[in-house]
C-alpha positions in Angstrom: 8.0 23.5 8.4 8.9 20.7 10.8 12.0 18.6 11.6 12.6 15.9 9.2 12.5 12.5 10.5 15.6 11.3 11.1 16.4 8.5 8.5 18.0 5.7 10.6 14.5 5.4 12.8 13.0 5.1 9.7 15.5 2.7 8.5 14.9 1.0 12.0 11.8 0.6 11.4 11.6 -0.8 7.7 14.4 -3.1 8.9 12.8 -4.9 12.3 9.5 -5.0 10.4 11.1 -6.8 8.0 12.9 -9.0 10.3 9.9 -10.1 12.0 7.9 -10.7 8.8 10.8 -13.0 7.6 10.9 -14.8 10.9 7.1 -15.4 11.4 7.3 -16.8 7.8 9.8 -19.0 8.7 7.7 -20.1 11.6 5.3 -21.2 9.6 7.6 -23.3 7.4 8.8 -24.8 10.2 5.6 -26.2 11.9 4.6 -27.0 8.1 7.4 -29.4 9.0 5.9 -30.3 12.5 9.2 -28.7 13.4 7.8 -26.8 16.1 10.5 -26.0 18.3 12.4 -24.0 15.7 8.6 -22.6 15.2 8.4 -21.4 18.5 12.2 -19.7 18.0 10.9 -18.1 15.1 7.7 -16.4 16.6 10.2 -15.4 19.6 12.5 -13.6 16.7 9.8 -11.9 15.4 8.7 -10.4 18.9 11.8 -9.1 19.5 12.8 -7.3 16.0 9.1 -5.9 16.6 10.1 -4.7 20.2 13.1 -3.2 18.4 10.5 -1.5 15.8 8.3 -0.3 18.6 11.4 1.4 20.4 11.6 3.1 17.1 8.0 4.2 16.8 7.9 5.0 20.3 10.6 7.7 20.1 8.7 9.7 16.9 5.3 9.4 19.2 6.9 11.0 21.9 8.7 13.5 19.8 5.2 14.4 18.6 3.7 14.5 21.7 6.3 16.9 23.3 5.0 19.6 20.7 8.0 18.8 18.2 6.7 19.3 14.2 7.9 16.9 12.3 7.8 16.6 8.4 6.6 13.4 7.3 8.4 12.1 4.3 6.5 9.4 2.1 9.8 7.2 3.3 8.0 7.6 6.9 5.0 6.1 5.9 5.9 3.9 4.6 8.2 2.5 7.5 4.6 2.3 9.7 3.2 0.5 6.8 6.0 -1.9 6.8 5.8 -2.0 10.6 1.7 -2.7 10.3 1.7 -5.3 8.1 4.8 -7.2 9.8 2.8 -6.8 13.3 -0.4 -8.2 11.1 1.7 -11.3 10.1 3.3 -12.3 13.0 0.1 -12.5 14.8 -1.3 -14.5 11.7 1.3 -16.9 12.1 1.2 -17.8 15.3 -2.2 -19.1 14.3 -1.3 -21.2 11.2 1.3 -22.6 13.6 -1.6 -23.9 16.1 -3.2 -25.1 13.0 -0.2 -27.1 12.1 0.2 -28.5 15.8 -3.4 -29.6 16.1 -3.3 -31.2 12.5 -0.5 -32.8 14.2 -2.1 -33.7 17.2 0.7 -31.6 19.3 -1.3 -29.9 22.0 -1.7 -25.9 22.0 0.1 -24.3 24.6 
């Protein structure tokens, strides 16, 4: 049996996915607004809780890879789920936020 995956990258995970799914909501919310300055703050957030998510993910890939076993718990899936669908998201967002500028006649950067 493997080593168990340590619960605070897990937690990590769960956490800046979640951060970056709240932020890229709030993105959109805020161009919905034509408030696209706070937008752009928003999307820049949400890449940085998912660079803190990736640091996460990179350090059980490289575990893996150095011929470590490690148990995965349903707790760890779900963390890559949660990680998944926030990635998903914020790149969704940033398109409904160029929808939002060009409805408002703001010109894509």
């Amino acid at each position: 049996m493997g080593q168990t995956i340590n619960i605070e990258t897990i937690m990590g995970l769960i956490i800046h996915g979640g951060n970056a799914k709240s932020d890229a909501m709030e993105a959109i919310h805020a161009a919905k607004t034509d408030n696209f300055a706070l937008a752009a703050e928003k999307l820049d957030a949400a890449d940085k809780s998912l660079v803190e998510a990736h640091h996460a993910q990179t350090s059980l890939l490289t575990q893996e890879a150095s011929g470590e076993e490690l148990t995965v718990s349903l707790l760890a899936v779900h963390s890559q789920d949660h990680l998944m669908n926030a990635i998903t998201f914020r790149d969704m967002a940033s398109e409904v936020v160029d929808v939002y500028k060009k409805l408002a006649g703001v010109s894509l950067d």
